[in-house]
C-alpha positions in Angstrom: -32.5 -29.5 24.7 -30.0 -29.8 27.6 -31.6 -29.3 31.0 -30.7 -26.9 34.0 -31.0 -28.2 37.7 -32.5 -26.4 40.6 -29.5 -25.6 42.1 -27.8 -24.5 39.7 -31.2 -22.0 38.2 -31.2 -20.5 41.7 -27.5 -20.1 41.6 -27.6 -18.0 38.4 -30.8 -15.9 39.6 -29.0 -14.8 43.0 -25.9 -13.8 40.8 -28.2 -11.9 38.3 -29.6 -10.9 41.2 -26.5 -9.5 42.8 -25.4 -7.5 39.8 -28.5 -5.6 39.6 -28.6 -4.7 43.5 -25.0 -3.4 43.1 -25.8 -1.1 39.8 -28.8 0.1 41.4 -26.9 0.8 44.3 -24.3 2.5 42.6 -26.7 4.7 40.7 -28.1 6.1 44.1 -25.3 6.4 45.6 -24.5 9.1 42.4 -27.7 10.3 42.2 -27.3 11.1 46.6 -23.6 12.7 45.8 -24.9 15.4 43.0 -27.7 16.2 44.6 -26.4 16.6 47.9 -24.1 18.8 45.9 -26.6 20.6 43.6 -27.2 23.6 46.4 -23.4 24.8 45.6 -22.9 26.8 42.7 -22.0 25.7 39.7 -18.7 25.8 39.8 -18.8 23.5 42.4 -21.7 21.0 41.4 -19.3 20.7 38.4 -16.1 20.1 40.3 -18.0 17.3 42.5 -19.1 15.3 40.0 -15.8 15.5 37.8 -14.1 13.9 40.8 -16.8 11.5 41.3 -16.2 10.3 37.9 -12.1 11.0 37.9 -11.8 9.5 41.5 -14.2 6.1 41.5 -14.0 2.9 39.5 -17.9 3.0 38.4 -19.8 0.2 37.8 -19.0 -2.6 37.0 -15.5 -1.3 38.7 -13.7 -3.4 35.6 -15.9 -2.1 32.8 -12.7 -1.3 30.6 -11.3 -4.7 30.3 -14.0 -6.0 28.2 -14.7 -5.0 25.0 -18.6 -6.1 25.0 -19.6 -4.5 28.5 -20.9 -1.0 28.8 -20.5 1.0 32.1 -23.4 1.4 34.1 -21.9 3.8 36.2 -19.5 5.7 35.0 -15.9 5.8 36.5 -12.2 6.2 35.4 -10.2 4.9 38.2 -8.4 1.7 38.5 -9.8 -1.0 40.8 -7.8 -2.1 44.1 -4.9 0.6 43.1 -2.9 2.1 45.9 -1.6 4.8 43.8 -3.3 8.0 44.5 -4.8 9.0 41.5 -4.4 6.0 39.2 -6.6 5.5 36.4 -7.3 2.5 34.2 -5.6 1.7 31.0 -8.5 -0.2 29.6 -11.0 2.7 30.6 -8.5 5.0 29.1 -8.4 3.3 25.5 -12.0 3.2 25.2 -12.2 6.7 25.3 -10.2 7.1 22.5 -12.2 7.1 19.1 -9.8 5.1 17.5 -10.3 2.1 19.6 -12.7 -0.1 17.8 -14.1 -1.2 21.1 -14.5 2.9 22.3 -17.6 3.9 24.0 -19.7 6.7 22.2 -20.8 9.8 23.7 -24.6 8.6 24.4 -23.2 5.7 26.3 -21.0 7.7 28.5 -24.0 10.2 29.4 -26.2 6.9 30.1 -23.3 6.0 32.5 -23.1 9.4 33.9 -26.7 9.4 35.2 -27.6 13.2 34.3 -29.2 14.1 31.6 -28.4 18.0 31.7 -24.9 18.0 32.0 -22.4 17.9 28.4 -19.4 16.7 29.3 -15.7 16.3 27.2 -12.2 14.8 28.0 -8.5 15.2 26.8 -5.7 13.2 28.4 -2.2 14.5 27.3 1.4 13.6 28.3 3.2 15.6 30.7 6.2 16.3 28.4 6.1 17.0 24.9 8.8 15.3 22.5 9.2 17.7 18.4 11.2 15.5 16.3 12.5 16.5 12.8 14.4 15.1 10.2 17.7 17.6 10.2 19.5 15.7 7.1 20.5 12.2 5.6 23.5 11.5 3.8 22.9 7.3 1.4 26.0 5.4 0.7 26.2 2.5 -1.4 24.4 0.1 1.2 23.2 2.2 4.0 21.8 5.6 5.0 22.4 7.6 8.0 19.4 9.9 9.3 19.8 12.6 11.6 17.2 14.0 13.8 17.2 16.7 16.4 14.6 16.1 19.2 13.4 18.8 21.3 12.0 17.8 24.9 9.9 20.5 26.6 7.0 20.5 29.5 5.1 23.6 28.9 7.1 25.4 26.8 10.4 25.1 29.1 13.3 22.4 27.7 13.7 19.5 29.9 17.2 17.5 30.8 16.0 14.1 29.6 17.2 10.6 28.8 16.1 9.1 25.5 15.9 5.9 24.3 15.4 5.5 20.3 14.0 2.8 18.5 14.3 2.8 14.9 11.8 0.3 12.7 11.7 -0.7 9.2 11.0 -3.2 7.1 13.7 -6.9 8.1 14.8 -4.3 10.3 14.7 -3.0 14.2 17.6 -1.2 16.3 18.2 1.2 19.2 20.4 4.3 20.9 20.4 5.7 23.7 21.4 9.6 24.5 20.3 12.9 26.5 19.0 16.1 25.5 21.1 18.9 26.8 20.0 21.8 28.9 18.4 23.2 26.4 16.2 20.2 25.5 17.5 19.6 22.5 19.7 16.5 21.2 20.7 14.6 18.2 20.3 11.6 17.1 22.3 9.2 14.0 20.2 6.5 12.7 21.9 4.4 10.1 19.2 2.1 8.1 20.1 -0.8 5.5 19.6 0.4 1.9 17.5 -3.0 1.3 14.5 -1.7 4.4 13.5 0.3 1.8 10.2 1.9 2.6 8.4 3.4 5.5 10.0 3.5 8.4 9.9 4.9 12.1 11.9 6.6 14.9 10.1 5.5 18.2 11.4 8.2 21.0 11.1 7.9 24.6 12.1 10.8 26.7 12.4 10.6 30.8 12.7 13.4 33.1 15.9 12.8 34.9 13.9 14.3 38.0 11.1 12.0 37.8 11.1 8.5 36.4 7.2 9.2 36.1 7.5 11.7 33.5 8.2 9.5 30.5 6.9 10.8 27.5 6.8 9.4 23.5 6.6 10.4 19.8 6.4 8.2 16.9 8.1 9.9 13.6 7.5 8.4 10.7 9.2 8.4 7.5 10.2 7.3 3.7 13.3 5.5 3.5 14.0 5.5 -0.2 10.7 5.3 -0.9 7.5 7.4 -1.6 5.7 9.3 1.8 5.2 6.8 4.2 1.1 5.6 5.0 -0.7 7.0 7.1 -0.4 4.9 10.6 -3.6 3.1 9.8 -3.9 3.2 6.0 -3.8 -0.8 5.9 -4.2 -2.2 9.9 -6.4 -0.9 12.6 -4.4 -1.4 16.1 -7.0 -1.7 18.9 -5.3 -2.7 22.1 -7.6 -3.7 25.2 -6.7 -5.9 28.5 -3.4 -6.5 27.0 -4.4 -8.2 23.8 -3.8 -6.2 20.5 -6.8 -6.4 17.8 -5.9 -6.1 14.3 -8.2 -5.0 11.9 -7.3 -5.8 8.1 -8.6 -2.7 5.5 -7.4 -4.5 2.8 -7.2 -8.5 1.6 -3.1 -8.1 0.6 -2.1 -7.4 3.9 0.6 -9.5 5.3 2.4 -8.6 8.7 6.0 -9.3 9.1 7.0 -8.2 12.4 5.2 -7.6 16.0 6.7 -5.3 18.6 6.0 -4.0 21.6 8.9 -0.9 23.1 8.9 0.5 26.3 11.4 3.1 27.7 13.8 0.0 29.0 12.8 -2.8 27.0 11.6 -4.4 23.3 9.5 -7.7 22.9 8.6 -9.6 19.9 4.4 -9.7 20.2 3.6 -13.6 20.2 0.4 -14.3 18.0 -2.4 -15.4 19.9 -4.4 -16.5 16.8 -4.0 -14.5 12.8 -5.8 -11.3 14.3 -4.9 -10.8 17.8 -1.5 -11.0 20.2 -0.3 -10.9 23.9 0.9 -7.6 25.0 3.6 -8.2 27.6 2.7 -6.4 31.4 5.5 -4.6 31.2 6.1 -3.6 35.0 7.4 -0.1 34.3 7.0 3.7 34.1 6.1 3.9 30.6 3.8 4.0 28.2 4.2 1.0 25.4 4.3 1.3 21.6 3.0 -1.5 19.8 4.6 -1.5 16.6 3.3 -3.7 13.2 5.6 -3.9 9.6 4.5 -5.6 7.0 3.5 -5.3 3.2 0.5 -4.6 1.5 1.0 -5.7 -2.4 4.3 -3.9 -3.0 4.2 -1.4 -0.6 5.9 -2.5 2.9 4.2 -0.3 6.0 4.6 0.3 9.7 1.9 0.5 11.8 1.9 1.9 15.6 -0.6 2.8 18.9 0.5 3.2 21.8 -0.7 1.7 25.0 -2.8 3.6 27.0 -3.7 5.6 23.5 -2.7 8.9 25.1 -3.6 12.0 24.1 -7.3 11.8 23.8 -10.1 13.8 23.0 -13.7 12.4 23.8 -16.9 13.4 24.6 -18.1 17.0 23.8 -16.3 19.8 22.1 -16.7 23.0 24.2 -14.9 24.9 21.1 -17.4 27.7 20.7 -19.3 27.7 24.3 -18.3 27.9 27.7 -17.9 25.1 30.0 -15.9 24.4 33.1 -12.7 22.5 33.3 -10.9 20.7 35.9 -7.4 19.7 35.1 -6.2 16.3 37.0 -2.2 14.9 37.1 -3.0 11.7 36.8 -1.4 7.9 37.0 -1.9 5.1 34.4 0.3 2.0 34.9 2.9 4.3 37.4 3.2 7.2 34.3 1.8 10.0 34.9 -0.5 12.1 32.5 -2.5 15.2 32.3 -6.5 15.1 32.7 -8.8 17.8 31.7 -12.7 17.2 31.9 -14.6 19.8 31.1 -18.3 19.9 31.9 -21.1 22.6 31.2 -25.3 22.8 31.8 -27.2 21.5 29.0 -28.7 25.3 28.6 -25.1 26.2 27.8 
C-alpha cells in the first residue's frame, strides 16, 4: 500500500479545506443577497435572484467545463470575462437535455439554495433563419437543389450575409450570398449523384449591422434516398470544454467525416481517441456546427449539434401557471443570444 508523507497529507487537507470555506462562503453570501431582498415584493425578490444567478459565475466559478462536477452554487456567467454580460459555453450546454453530461432539475435547485422557488430557462438566437426546399432538378451525374432562406428578428426581414455549407456523404462544399431587403434569398446547391443519401444545408446568417447577431439553421434532407434520420438516430453529439463526445446507439456505426463550421471558416475535427475529438477555439462571433457523416449498415447519415447547444429549454415548465420572467441579451463566445428565466413561489 503506497504511503503519503506529512507534508504532503497536510497539503491536501488545507486544499480540501479551502474548497469547503469558499462553497460555504458562497452559499452565505446567496443566502445574505435574497434575504436582504426578500422585504421587496415579489416581483422584485424574483428579479434579484435571476440576476444573481444570470450575472455571477457560481461556485466552483468553472463548474461547466467538467462533466463530473456539480455546481454548488449556482451561476451562468463566464469566469474572468470582460464582456458585459457573457455567459459560459460549457454552463450553457449542460442545460440542454441533450447533453449527456446536462445537469437535472434537482441538481440545479440544490445549486440554487431555495427550496420554494421553481425555476425554468430558454436561451434562443436573436435572428431566426426558415429554410425550404423550393425545387431540384437531377441530371445524369448531379443534382441541383434550390432553397429560399428567409432571415427575420421578430418577425421583421433582416439584410444579412450568409454563408452555406452543404454536407453529404464523400462530400462537403460552400456559397456565400445575401438576403435582400426583404429577408429572403436563394440559394443553388449542386450535389454529386454518387452522395446519395442524407444530406444537409448548414446556414449562417449575419446582421450586416452587427457582426454579433449571427444566427444558424441546419436543414436536413434525402438526396436520392429515403427521409433522412433523425439527427441522432445513430450518434449522440455531446460537446463540453471543446471536446466532442460520441455516443454509439448502434454496433454498425462507422463515421466518415468530422467537421466543425463557423460563419468564416470549416475544420476537419482531429480524433482525440475512437469516441471523442478536439473542437477548434474558433476566435469568432459565431456559433459552431459540429457536423458527423458516416454509415450505419447501408444507410449513410449526418449527424450535427451545435456549440453552445442554443435554443434551450430547462428547468420548469410554467405552461399552465404563472411565473415571472426576466428576458436577458446575452453574450456566449462574443454572439449574442436571448435569455429568459422564468421563476415563480413554490405555492404557485
Amino acid at each position: 500500500m503506497p504511503t503519503i508523507s506529512i507534508d504532503t497529507f497536510f497539503a491536501c487537507s488545507l486544499m480540501v479545506a479551502v474548497v469547503m470555506a469558499a462553497a460555504a462562503l458562497s452559499t452565505q453570501i446567496l443566502t445574505a443577497h435574497m434575504t436582504d431582498t426578500k422585504d421587496l415584493n415579489e416581483n422584485d425578490y424574483l428579479r434579484a435572484l435571476s440576476e444573481y444567478i444570470v450575472f455571477n459565475t457560481g461556485t466552483p466559478a468553472n463548474w461547466g467545463s467538467s462533466n463530473s462536477v456539480l455546481p454548488v452554487i449556482f451561476g451562468l456567467a463566464k469566469s474572468g470575462s470582460l464582456v458585459p454580460n457573457e455567459l459560459d459555453i460549457d454552463k450553457i450546454c449542460r442545460l440542454n437535455y441533450q447533453n449527456a453530461f446536462s445537469l437535472t432539475y434537482p441538481n440545479i435547485l440544490d445549486s440554487v439554495k431555495l427550496t420554494d422557488v421553481g425555476l425554468g430557462f430558454s436561451m434562443s438566437q436573436i435572428m431566426d433563419i426558415s429554410t425550404i426546399l423550393y425545387s431540384n432538378t437531377t441530371l445524369e451525374d448531379s443534382t441541383t437543389y434550390t432553397f429560399r432562406i428567409y432571415v427575420n428578428q421578430d418577425g421583421a426581414p433582416v439584410t444579412a450575409s450568409l454563408h452555406c455549407y452543404i454536407v453529404a456523404s464523400n462530400f462537403l462544399s460552400d456559397i456565400y450570398n445575401n438576403t435582400s431587403t426583404d429577408g429572403v434569398s436563394y440559394v443553388d446547391i449542386e450535389i454529386p449523384n454518387a452522395s446519395n443519401g442524407t444530406a444537409s444545408l448548414v446556414v449562417f446568417a449575419r446582421a450586416l449591422h452587427d457582426a454579433r447577431m449571427t444566427a444558424y439553421e441546419v436543414y436536413s434532407f434525402n438526396h436520392l434516398s429515403a427521409e433522412p434520420t433523425a439527427s441522432n438516430a445513430f450518434l449522440n453529439l455531446n460537446p463540453l470544454n471543446y471536446i466532442l463526445w460520441l455516443s454509439s446507439n448502434s454496433s454498425s456505426v462507422i463515421i466518415e467525416r468530422a467537421y466543425a463550421f463557423s460563419y468564416k471558416y470549416q475544420f476537419n475535427l482531429a480524433p482525440l481517441s475512437n469516441s471523442t475529438y478536439e473542437i477548434p477555439a474558433i476566435a469568432e462571433k459565431s456559433p459552431i456546427i459540429l457536423v458527423i457523416t458516416g454509415s450505419n449498415d447501408s444507410s449513410s447519415f449526418v449527424n450535427w449539434t451545435a456549440y453552445p447547444q442554443i435554443p434551450l429549454d430547462a428547468g420548469a415548465n410554467f405552461t399552465d401557471s404563472e411565473c415571472h420572467a426576466f428576458s436577458y441579451v446575452v453574450s456566449v463566445n462574443g454572439n449574442l443570444y436571448k435569455l429568459t428565466v422564468r421563476l415563480a413561489g413554490a405555492n404557485q
